[in-house]
N, C-alpha and C positions, 0 to 999 in steps of 0.2 A: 487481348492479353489476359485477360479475366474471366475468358469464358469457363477454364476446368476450372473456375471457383464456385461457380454454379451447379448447386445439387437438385437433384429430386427432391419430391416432398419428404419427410421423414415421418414415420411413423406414426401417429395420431395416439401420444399418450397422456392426453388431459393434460397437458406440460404450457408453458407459457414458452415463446423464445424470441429474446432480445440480444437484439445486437447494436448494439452504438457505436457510432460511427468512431467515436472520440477524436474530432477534429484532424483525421487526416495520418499522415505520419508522425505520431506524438511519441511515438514507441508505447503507446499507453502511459508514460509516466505523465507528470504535471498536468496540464490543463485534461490530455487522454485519460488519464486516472481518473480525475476529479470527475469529468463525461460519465464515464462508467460507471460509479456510485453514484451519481445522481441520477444518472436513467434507473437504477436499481430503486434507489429510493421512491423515485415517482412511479414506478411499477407498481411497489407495495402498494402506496397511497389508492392508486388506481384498481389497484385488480383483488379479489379474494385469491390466498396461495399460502402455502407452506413454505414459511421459513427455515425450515430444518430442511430442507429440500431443497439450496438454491445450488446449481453445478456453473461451471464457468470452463472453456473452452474455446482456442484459436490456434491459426497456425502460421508459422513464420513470425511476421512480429507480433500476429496476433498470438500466438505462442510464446512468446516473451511475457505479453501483461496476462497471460494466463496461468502465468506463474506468478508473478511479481502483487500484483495485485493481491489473491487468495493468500500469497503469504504476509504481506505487510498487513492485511485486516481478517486473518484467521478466523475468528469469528463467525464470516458471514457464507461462508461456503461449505459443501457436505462433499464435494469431489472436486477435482480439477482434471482436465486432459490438454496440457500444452504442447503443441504436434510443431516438429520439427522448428524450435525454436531457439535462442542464444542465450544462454542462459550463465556465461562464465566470460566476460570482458578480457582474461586474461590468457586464453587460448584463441581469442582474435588474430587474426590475419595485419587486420589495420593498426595495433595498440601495441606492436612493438617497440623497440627503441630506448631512447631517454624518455623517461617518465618524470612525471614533475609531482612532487606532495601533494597535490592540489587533483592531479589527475588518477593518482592513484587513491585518493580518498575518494572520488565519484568510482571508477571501476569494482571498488570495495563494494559500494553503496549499490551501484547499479546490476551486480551481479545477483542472479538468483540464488543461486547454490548460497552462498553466504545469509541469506535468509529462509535455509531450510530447516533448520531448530522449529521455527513454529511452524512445523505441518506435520506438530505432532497426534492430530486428531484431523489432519487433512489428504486423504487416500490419493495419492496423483497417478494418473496415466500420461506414460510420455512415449512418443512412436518419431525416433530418428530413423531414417534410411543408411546406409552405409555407402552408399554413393554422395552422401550429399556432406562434403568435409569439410569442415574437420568435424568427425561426430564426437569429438570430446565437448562440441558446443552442448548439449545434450547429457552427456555420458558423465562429464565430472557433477553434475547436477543428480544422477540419478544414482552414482555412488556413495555423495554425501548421505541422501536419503536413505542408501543400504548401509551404512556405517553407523546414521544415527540409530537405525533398528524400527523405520516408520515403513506403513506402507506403498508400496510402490510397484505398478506393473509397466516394465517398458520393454518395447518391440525396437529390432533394429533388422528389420528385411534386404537384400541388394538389390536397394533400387535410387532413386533420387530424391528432389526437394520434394513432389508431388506425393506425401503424404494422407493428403485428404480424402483423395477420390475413395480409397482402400479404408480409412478409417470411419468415413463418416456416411457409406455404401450403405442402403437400407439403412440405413439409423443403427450403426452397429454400434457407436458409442455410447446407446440410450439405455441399452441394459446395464451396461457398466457403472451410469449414474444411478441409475433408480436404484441399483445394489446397497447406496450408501445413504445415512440421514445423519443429522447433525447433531449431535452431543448438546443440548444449549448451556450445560451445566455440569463440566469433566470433573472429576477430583484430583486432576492432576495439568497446570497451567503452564507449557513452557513457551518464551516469548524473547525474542529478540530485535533491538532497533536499534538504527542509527539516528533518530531526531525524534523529538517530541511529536513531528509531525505524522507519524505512525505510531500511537501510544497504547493501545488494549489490545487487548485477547482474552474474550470468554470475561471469565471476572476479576481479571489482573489490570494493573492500570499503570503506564512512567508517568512519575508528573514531573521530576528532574533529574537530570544529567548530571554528572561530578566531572564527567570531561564533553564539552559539546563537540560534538562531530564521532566520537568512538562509540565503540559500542557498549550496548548496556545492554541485559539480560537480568530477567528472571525466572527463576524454576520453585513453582508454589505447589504444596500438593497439601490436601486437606482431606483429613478423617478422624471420625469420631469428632471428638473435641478439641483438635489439635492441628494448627496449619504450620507448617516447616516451609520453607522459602529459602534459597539461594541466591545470592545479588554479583552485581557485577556494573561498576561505574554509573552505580545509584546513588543520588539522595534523596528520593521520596520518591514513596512509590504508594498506592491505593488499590486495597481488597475487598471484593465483595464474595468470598467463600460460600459455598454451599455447604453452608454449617448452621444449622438453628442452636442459639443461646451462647451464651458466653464460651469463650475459648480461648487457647495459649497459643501464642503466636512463637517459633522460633525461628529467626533472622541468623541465618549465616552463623548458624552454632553457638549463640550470644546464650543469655539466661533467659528462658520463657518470657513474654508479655503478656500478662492476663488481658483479655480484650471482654467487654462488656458491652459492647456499645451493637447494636440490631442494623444492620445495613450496611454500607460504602462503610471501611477505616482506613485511614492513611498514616502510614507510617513516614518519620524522616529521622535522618543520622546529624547526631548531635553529639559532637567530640569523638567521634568513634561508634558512638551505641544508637541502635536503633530504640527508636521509642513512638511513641503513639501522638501525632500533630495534634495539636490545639485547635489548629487551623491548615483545611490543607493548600501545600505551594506548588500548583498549577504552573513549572517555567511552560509559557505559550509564544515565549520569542521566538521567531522562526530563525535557522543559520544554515544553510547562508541566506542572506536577501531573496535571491533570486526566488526562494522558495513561495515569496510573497505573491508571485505573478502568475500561480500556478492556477491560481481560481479565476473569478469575474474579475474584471478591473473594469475602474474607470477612471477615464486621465483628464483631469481639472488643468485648464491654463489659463495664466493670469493676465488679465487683462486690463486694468485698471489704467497699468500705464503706455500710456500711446504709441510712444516709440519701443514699448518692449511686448509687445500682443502679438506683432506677425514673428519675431523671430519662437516668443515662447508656443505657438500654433505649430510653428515648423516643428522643436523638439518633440510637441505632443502625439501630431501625427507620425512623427518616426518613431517613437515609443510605444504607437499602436501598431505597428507592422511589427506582428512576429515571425519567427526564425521559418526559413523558406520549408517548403512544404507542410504546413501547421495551417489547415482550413479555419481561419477564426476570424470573427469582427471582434473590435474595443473600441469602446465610445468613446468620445473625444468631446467635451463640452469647453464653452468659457465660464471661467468663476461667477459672472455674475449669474449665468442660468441655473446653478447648483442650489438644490435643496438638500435637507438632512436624508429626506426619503431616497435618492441618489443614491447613497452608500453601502442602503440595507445587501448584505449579502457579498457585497464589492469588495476589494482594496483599493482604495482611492489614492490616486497619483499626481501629487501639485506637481503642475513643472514652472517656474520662474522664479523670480525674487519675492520675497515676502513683502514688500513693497506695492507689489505689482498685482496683489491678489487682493 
């Protein structure tokens, strides 16, 4: 069933290409997300390459986090091509009906189009078929970006889901990337999130939320001596402009702040007025929960007391089974084989009575 997903070689352009796996069907978010940047990272580590050069591309769901991804960490990407992918939850098939607060906050959250504000220095190619429907899956994604005024080329041919063969045929995607390099230092920063837990872009930074779970925005542009900024369900937020020497900061049409200070500044709202932190306030609480389980885990159970060791094993080991189709192991130890060294990098998960550990 996988066989048209296998191409010829492509092209030979001194290029690196990584593909990870990202544990399966993760839709690239959580634990698939987290895959993805770290293979990226370990790549750097590993290989000499241009970072102003890295491109990102998939299709189907790999088209989903080939958007999702490049726009929650704008930063790290100079193109994207996310090929026949879903990119609006709310033109689903399946997501009809009664909606519940809670499901319409993830839809929000999970749709791409709603995080197309920051791909304002991020060139996308998107290639829907018009066979393969509803292509507003696609289409409201690629209007946003014609609305906001960013660049964007998208194909919509009469054919079906099998976008790739025609797209990625000789390497025809590779000119398109190599067209494009990455800005590391725009004068101009727009950035939108729903959680702390996607917090920069370029040299813009959230460090907290006025409302957790809505959204928050920033629009920072910097010249000459002078950065102007726009907010939105902020209260601290941290700049590293590309401005040598002192400058005026102005917040949301407020009265200038002379900034003196050489590096990272953080601003937060106090009564009203934005003003220059003493100290900056990092919220790094994640919300919801769930968010926590997106990395390494590993699941500690208590053992201590005799008659509660097999039932708290049973909770442990069902807490390391995750959601069906998600290729992942989680370790599972008892408290007493637990070191400090354990944790480095982890979320660690007691499961029993405090008694029992």
């Amino acid at each position: 069933t996988h066989a048209d997903r296998h191409f010829a070689a492509l092209p030979d352009t001194r290029a690196l290409l990584l593909a990870p796996y990202a544990y399966g069907d993760t839709f690239y978010r959580g634990v698939g997300e987290h895959d993805v940047l770290r293979a990226i990272e370990e790549t750097r580590a590993a290989y000499r390459e241009d970072r102003d050069r890295t491109y990102m591309t998939g299709l189907s769901m790999g088209g989903i986090g080939a958007a999702s991804i490049p726009l929650r960490h704008p930063d790290l990407f100079a193109a994207a091509a996310p090929l026949c992918g879903y990119h609006d939850y709310f033109v689903r098939r399946d997501t009809g009906g009664h909606r519940r607060p809670w499901e319409l906050a993830l839809m929000e959250a999970r749709s791409n189009r709603n995080w197309a504000e920051n791909g304002l220095h991020l060139p996308v190619y998107v290639v829907q078929f018009l066979q393969d429907r509803p292509v507003a899956n696609s289409s409201t994604f690629v209007d946003r970006y014609r609305e906001l005024g960013y660049r964007i080329d998208a194909e919509y041919p009469d054919l079906g889901h099998d976008v790739w063969s025609t797209t990625y045929a000789a390497g025809r995607i590779v000119p398109y990337f190599l067209g494009f390099t990455r800005d590391p230092a725009p004068s101009r920063v727009r950035f939108r999130t729903v959680s702390t837990r996607w917090p920069r872009s370029y040299w813009v930074e959230v460090d907290a939320l006025a409302q957790s779970g809505a959204w928050a925005e920033v629009d920072a542009s910097a010249s000459g001596r002078r950065l102007v900024a726009q907010t939105r369900n902020l209260t601290a937020f941290t700049v590293a402009p590309p401005i040598r020497g002192e400058y005026s900061a102005v917040i949301d049409g407020q009265p200038p702040v002379l900034v003196r200070a050489e590096g990272p500044v953080s601003f937060e709202r106090r009564d009203g007025r934005w003003a220059i932190a003493a100290q900056r306030r990092r919220q790094r609480s994640v919300v919801p929960i769930r968010d926590a389980f997106d990395g390494p885990i590993l699941v500690v159970y208590g053992a201590r007391v005799a008659n509660e060791a097999a039932m708290n094993r049973r909770v442990a080991d069902a807490r390391a089974r995750l959601e069906s189709k998600v290729r992942a192991s989680v370790r599972v130890i008892a408290d007493d084989a637990y070191t400090p060294a354990d944790a480095r990098g982890r979320t660690v998960v007691l499961v029993g009575s405090p008694a029992s550990h």
